[in-house]
C-alpha positions as CSV (number, residue, x, y, z in Angstrom):
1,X,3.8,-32.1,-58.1
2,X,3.1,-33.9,-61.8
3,X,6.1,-33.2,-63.6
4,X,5.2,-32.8,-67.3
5,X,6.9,-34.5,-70.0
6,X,10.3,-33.4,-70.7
7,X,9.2,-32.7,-74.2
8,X,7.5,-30.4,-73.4
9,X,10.6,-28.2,-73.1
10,X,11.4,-29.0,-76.3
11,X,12.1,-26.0,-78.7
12,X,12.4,-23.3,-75.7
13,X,14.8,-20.4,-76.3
14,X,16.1,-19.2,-72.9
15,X,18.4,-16.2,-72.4
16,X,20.7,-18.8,-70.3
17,X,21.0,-22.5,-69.3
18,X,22.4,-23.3,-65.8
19,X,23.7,-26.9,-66.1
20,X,23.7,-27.8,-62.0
21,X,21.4,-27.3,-59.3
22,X,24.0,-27.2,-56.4
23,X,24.3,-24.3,-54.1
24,X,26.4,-21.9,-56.9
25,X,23.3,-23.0,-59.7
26,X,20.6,-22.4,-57.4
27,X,22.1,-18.7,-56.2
28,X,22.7,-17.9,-60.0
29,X,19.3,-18.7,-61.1
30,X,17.7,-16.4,-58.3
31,X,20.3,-13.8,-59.2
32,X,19.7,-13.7,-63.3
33,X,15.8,-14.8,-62.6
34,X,15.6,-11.5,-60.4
35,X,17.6,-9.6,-63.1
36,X,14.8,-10.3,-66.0
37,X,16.4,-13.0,-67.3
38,X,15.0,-16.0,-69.2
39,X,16.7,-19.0,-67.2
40,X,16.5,-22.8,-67.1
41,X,18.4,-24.6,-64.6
42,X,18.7,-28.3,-65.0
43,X,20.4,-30.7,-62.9
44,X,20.7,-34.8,-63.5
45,X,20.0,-35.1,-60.0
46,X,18.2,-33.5,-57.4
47,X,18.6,-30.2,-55.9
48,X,21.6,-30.1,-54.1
49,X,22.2,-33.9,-53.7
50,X,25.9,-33.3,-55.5
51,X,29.1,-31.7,-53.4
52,X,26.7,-29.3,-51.3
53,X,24.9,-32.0,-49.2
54,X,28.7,-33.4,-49.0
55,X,30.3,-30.5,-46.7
56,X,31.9,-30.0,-44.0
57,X,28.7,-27.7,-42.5
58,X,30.7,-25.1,-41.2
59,X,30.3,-21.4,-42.0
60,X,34.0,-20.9,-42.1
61,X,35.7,-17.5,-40.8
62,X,38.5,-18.9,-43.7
63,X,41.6,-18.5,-41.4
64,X,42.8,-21.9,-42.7
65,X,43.0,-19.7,-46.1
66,X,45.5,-17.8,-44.9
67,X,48.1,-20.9,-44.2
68,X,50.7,-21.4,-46.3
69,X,52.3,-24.5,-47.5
70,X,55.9,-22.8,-47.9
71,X,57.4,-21.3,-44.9
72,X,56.3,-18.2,-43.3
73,X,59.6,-15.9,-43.8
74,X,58.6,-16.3,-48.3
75,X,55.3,-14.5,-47.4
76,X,57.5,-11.3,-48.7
77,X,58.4,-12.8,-51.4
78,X,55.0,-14.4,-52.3
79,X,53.1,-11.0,-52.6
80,X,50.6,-12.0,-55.7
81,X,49.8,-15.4,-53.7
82,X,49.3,-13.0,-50.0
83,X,46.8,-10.8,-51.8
84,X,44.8,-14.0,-53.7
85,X,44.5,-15.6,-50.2
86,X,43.2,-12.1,-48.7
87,X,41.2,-11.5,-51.3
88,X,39.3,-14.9,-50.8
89,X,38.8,-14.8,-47.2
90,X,37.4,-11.6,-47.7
91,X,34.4,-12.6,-50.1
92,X,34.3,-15.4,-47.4
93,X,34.0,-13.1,-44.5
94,X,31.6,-11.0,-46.5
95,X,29.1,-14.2,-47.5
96,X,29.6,-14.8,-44.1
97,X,28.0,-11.9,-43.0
98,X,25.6,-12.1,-45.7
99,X,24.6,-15.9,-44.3
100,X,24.4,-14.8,-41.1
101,X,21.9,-11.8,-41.7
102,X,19.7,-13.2,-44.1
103,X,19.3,-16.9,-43.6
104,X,19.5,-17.3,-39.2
105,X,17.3,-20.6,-39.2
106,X,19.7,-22.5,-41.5
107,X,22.4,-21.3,-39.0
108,X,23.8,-22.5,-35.7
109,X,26.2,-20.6,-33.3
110,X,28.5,-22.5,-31.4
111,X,31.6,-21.4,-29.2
112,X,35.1,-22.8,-31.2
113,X,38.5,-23.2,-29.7
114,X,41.9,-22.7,-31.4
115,X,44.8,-24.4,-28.8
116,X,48.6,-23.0,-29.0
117,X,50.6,-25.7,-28.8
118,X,54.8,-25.6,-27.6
119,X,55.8,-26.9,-31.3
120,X,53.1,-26.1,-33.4
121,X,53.9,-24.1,-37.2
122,X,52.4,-21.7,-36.8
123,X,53.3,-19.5,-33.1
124,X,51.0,-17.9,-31.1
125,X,51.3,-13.9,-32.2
126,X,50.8,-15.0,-35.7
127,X,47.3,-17.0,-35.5
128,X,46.4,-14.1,-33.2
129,X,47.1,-11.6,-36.0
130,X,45.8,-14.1,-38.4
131,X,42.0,-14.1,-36.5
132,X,42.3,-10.3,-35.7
133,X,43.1,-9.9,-40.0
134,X,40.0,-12.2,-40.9
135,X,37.8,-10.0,-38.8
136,X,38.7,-7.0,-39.8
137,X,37.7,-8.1,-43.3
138,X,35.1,-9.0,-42.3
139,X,34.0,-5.8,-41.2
140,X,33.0,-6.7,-38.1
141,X,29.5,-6.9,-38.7
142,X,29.1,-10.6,-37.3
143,X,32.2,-10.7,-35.0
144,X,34.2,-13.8,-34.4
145,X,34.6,-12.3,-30.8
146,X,37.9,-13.6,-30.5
147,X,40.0,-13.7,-27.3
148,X,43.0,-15.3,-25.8
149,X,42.7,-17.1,-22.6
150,X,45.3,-18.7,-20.3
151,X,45.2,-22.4,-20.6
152,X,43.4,-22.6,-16.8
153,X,40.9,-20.1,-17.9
154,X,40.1,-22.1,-20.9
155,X,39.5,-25.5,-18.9
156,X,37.1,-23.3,-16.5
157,X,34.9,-22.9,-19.4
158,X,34.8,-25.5,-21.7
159,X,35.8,-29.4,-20.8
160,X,36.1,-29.6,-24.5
161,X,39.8,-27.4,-24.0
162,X,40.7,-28.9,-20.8
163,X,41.2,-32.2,-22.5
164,X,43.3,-31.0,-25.5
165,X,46.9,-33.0,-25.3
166,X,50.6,-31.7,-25.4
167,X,52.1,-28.5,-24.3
168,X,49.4,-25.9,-24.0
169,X,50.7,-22.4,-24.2
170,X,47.1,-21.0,-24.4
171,X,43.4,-21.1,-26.6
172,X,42.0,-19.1,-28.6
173,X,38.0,-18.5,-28.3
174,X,35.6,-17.7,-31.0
175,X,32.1,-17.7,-32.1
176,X,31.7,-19.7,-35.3
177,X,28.7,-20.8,-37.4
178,X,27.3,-24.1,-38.7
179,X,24.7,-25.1,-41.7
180,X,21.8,-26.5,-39.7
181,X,20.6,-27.8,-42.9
182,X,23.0,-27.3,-45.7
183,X,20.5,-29.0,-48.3
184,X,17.5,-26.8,-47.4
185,X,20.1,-23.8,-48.3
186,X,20.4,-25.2,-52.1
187,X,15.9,-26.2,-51.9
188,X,15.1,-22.3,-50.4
189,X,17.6,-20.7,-53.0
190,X,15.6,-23.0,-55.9
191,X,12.3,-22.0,-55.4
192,X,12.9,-18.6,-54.7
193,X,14.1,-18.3,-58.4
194,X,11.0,-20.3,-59.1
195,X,9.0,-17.6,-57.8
196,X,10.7,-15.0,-59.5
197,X,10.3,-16.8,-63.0
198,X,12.9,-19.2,-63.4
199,X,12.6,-22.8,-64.6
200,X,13.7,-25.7,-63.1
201,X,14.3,-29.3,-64.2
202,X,15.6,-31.7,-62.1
203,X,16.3,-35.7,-63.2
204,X,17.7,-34.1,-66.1
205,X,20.8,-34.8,-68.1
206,X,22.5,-32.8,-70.5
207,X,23.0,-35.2,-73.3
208,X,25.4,-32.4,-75.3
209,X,25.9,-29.0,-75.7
210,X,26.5,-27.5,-79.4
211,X,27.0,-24.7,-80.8
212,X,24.8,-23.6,-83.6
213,X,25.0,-19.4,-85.1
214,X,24.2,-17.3,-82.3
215,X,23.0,-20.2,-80.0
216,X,24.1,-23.1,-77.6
217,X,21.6,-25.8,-78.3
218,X,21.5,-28.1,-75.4
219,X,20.2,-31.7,-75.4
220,X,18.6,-33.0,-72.1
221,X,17.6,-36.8,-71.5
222,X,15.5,-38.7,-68.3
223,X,17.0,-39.7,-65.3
224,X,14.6,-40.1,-62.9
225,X,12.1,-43.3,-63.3
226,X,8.8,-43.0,-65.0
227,X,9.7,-40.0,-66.8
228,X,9.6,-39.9,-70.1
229,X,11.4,-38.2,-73.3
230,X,14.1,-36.3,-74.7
231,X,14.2,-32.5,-75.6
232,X,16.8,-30.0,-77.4
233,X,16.5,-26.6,-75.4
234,X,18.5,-23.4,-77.0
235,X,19.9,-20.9,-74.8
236,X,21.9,-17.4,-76.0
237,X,24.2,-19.0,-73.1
238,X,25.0,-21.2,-71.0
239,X,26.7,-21.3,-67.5
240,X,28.4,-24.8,-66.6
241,X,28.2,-24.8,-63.2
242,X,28.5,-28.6,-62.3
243,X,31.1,-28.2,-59.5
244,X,33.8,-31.2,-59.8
245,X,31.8,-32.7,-62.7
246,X,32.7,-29.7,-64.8
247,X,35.2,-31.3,-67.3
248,X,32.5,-34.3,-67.7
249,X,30.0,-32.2,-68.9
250,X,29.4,-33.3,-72.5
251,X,29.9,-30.7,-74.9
252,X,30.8,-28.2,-71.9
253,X,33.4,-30.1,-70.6
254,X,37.2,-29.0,-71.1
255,X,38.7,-30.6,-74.1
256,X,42.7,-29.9,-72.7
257,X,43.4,-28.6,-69.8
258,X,41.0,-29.7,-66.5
259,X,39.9,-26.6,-64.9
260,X,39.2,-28.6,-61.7
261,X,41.5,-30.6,-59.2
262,X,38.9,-32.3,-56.9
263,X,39.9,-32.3,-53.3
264,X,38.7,-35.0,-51.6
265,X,36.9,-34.4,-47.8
266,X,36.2,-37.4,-45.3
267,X,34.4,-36.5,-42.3
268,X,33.7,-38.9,-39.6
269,X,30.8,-38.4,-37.3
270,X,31.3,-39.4,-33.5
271,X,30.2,-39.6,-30.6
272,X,32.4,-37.6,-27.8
273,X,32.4,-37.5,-23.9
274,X,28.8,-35.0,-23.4
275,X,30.3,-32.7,-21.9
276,X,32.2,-31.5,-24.5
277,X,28.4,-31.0,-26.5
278,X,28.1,-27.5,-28.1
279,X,31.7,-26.9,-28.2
280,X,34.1,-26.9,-31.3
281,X,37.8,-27.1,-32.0
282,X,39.8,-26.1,-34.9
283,X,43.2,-26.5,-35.5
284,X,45.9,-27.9,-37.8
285,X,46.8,-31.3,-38.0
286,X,50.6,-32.2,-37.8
287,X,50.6,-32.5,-41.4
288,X,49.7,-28.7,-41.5
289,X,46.2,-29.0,-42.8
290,X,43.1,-27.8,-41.2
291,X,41.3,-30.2,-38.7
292,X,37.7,-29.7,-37.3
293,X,35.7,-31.1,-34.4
294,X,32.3,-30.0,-35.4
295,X,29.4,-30.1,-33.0
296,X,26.1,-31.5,-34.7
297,X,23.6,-32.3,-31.8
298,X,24.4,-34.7,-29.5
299,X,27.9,-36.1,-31.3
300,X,30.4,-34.2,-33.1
301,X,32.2,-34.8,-36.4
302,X,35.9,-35.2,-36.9
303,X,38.3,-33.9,-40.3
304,X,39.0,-33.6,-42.8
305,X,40.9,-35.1,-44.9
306,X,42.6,-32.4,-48.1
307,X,43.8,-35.2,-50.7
308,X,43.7,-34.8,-54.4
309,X,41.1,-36.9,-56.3
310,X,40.9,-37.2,-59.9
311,X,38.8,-39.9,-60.8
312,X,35.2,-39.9,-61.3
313,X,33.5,-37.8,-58.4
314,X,30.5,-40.4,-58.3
315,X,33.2,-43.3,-57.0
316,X,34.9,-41.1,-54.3
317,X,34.1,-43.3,-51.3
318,X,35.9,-43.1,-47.4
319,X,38.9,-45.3,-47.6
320,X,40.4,-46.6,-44.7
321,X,43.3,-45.0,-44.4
322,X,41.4,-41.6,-44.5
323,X,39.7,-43.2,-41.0
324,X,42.8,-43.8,-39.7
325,X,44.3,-40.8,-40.0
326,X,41.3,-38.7,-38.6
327,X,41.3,-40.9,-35.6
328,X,44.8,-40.7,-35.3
329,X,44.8,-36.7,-35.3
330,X,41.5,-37.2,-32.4
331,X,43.7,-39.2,-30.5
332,X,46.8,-36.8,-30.8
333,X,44.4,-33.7,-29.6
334,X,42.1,-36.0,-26.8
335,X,44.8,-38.5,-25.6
336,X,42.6,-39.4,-22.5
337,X,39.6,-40.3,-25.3
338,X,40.7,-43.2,-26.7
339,X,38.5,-42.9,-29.9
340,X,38.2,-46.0,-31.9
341,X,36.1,-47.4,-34.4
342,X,33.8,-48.4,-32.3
343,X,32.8,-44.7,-31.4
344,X,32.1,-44.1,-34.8
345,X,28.3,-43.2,-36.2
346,X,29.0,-42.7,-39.9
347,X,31.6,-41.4,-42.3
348,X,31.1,-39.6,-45.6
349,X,33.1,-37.7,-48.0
350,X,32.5,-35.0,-50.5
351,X,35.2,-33.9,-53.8
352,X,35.7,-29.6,-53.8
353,X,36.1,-28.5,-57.3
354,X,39.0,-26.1,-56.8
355,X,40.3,-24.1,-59.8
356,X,43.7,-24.8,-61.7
357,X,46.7,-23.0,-63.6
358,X,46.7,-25.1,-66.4
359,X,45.1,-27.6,-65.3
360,X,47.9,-28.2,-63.1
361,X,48.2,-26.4,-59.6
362,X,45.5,-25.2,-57.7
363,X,44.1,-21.4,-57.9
364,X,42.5,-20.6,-54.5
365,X,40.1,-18.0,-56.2
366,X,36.6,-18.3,-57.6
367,X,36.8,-18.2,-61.0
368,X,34.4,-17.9,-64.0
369,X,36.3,-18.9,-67.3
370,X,35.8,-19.1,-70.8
371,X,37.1,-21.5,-73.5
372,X,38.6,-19.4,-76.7
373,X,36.4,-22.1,-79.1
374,X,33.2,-21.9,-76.4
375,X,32.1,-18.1,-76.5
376,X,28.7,-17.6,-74.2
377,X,29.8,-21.0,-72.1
378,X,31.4,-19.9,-68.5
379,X,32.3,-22.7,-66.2
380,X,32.3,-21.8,-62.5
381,X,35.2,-23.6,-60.5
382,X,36.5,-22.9,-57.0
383,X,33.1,-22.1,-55.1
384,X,32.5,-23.6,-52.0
385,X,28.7,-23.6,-50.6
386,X,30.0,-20.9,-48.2
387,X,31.2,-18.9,-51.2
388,X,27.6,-19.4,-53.3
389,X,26.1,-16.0,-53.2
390,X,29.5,-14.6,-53.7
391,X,29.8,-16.8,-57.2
392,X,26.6,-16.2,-58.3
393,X,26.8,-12.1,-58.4
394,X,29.9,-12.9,-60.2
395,X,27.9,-15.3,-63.2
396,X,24.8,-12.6,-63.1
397,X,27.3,-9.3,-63.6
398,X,29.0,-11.8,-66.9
399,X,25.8,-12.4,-68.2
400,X,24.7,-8.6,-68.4
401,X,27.6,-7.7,-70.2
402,X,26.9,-10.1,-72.3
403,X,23.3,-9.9,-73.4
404,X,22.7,-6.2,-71.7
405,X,20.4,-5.6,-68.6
406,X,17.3,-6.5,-68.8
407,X,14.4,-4.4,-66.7
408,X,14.3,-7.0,-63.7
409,X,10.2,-8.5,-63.3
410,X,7.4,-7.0,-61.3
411,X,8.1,-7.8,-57.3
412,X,6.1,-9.8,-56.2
413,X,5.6,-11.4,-52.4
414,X,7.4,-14.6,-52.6
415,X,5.7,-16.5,-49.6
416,X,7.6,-18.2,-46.7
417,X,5.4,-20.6,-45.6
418,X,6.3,-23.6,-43.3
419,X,7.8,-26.4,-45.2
420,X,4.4,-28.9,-44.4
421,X,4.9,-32.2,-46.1
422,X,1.6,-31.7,-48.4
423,X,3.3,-28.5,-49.4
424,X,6.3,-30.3,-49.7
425,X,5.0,-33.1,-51.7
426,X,2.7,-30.7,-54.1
427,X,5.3,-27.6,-54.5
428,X,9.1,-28.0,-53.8
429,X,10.1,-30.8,-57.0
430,X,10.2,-34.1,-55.6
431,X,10.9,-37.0,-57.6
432,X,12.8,-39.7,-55.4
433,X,12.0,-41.1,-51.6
434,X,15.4,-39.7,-51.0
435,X,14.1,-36.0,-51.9
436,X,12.1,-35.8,-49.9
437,X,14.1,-37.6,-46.8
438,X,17.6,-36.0,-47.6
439,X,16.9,-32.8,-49.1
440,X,13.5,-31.3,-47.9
441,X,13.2,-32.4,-44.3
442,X,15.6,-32.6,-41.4
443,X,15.2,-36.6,-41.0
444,X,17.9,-37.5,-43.4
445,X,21.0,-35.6,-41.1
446,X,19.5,-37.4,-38.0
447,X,22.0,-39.9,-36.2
448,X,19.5,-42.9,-38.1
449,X,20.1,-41.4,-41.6
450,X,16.5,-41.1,-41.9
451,X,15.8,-44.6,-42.0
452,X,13.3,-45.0,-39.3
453,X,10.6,-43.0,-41.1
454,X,11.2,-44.1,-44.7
455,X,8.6,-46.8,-44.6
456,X,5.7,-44.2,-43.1
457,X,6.7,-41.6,-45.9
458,X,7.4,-43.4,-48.6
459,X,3.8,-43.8,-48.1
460,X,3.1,-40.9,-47.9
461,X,4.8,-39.5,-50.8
462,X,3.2,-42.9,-52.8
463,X,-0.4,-41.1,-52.2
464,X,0.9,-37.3,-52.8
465,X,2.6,-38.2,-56.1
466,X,0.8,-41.1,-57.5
467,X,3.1,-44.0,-57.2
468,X,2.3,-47.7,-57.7
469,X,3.5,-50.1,-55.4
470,X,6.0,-51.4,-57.1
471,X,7.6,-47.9,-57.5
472,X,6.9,-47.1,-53.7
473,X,9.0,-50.7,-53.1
474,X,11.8,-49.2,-55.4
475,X,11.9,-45.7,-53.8
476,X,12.7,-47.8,-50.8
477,X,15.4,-49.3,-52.5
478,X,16.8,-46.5,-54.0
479,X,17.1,-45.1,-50.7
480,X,18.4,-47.4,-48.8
481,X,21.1,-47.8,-51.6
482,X,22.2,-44.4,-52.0
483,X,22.2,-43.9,-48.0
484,X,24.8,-47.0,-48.2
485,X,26.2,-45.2,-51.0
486,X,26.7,-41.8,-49.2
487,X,27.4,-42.5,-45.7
488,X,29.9,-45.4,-44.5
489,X,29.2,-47.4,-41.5
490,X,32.0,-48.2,-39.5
């Protein structure tokens, strides 16, 4: 695909401008695009690139919402903070569902296991009520199918529970989900707004946002190499949507209180004894935060980490200590493992924009606020890629009562072909090696990172898009420096 001169934007009125193209940006496009609406979405990277490609891959049933930090008897007393956490984990349940239904080949299904532990927080009856309570919300139209089974049943049918350490009471046994390919959620959801009207712009920065009468006037500048220009878009409004970048939005950003707290995630990718392939755990770790072992092919992936991070998303990076702990909390569950460093593939980390009360404590729900000064320009906190559908409805239903329902565009057939690589290459927005590799095909979440077949597509991609050799040579680079960049090796 030739991308045209970003000047050539230059002087566009749109009805709105979504600044990020990460899972809640690409939903809201399709959502207003399918409504009637004029939209632009820009992002200074690539589709999805940003905190989506940094999950933890799990559709989450959202018991862990449910958990409490204070202790259980002030749930009484709490009632405000009960019916937020019910609330959520129903939209999560629902989107869930909604997943599950409408997008199967982005989706795995794997068999999880909850153990009940003589000491653990939170006892036995309540996790059961907790799981039976998250179904029901659910409305039990993609079951967990959970059961209790006696701690010899359990080891008859998965190795993975006949390992787990300490005092077993009993396990719990559900059916759980997993993004296949969380990326190719975010590249799907963009081009279906494509094809419904929408525009997209990727490689773009927003320079500055500005009021000006009835209109935000938005300046965007290059990112990507080669591309050329500047351009000042207007837009009757504009929906900041930039996850834990939020508050560094310029002009869009919050200019008192942060309306993020980024919560930092490590995950740590490892392989495990093969028989325990296929199977999942989850638990709480024994500083009462939620802990995962994910299945993801042949190897699994341990965490996370729930710290607090404020400084620039772009530096978050796995510290050691994070590795520590997570291999700790393995070895506390496995003791007969032994995991060390040495069993360790990769590690990465991702920062979870979650909402704040004045810019202070966390607020579990999504919200979609609005600066007193800043009429027209919501900001979109607290989504997670699980929640993205969910937010977006929420931006679309803000925006009609806004600017009014429009009469939503002739349907047409919006193809699903097979993601070839000429198709790729000529139709789906790729800019960078690392597009292509990360984003639009499967070889970037292989055990190698993708790095065995860089060199044969970069060539590929150098033919498709008209590259010279000395940009095919830095397309290498750049890969090789932002896989380094994403993903730790031991």
């Amino acid at each position: 695909m030739n991308r045209s001169p970003l000047e050539g934007l230059d002087g566009d009125i749109h009805d709105v401008v979504v600044i990020g193209a990460g899972a809640v940006g690409c939903a809201a496009v399709r959502q207003l695009s399918a409504r009637g609406f004029k939209t632009l979405l820009v992002d200074r990277g690539d589709v999805g690139a940003g905190t989506s490609s940094r999950s933890s891959r799990m559709l989450y049933s959202g018991l862990g919402y449910l958990a409490t930090r204070y202790p259980i008897y002030q749930m009484i007393f709490r009632p405000f903070d009960m019916w937020q956490r019910l609330t959520y984990t129903r939209h999560v349940m629902q989107c869930r569902t909604e997943l599950v239904k409408e997008m199967p080949g982005h989706l795995t299904r794997h068999r999880f296991h909850y153990p009940f532990r003589k000491g653990d927080r939170y006892p036995p009856w309540l996790v059961d009520m907790g799981f039976r309570l998250v179904e029901a919300l659910g409305s039990w139209k993609v079951p967990l199918a959970y059961q209790r089974l006696t701690p010899a049943e359990a080891a008859r049918s998965s190795p993975l529970a006949a390992d787990v350490g300490g005092r077993l009471q009993g396990v719990g046994v559900f059916e759980e989900y997993m993004y296949a390919w969380p990326e190719r959620i975010c590249i799907d959801t963009a081009l279906d707004a494509v094809a419904r009207g929408a525009r997209l712009r990727t490689y773009t920065e927003v320079k500055n946002v500005k009021r000006e009468n009835d209109f935000w006037t938005i300046t965007l500048g290059k990112t990507a190499p080669e591309c050329q220009g500047v351009a000042k878009v207007k837009a009757r409004m504009v929906i900041n949507a930039a996850g834990p970048w939020v508050d560094r939005v310029p002009g869009a950003g919050g200019d008192q209180a942060s309306r993020v707290i980024g919560i930092k995630g490590v995950n740590v990718m490892v392989r495990l004894p093969e028989n325990y392939r296929g199977h999942g755990l989850e638990a709480f770790s024994r500083k009462g935060e939620p802990y995962y072992v994910f299945p993801w092919r042949d190897y699994h992936f341990i965490g996370p980490t729930e710290s607090v991070f404020t400084d620039n998303p772009d530096k978050v990076q796995v510290e050691d200590a994070e590795i520590d702990y997570i291999l700790d909390e393995a070895d506390h569950l496995f003791p007969t493992v032994n995991l060390t460093r040495a069993d360790i593939l990769h590690c990465w980390c991702g920062v979870r924009p979650t909402s704040t009360q004045g810019g202070e404590s966390t607020y579990l729900p999504v919200r979609l606020s609005e600066m007193p000064d800043k009429p027209d320009l919501l900001t979109l906190t607290g989504s997670t890629i699980m929640l993205h559908r969910h937010a977006a409805r929420l931006i679309a239903k803000r925006v009609e009562s806004r600017l009014g329902k429009r009469g939503a565009p002739p349907r047409g057939v919006i193809m699903r072909q097979p993601p070839d690589l000429e198709r790729i290459l000529t139709h789906e927005h790729v800019v960078r090696l690392s597009d292509l590799i990360r984003r639009r095909l499967p070889d970037g979440l292989d055990p190698d990172l993708g790095c065995t077949r860089a060199e044969k597509l970069s060539r590929i991609a150098a033919a498709h898009l008209g590259w010279s050799e000395t940009r095919r040579q830095e397309e290498l680079r750049h890969f090789n420096e932002d896989t380094e960049k994403v993903y730790r090796k031991p």
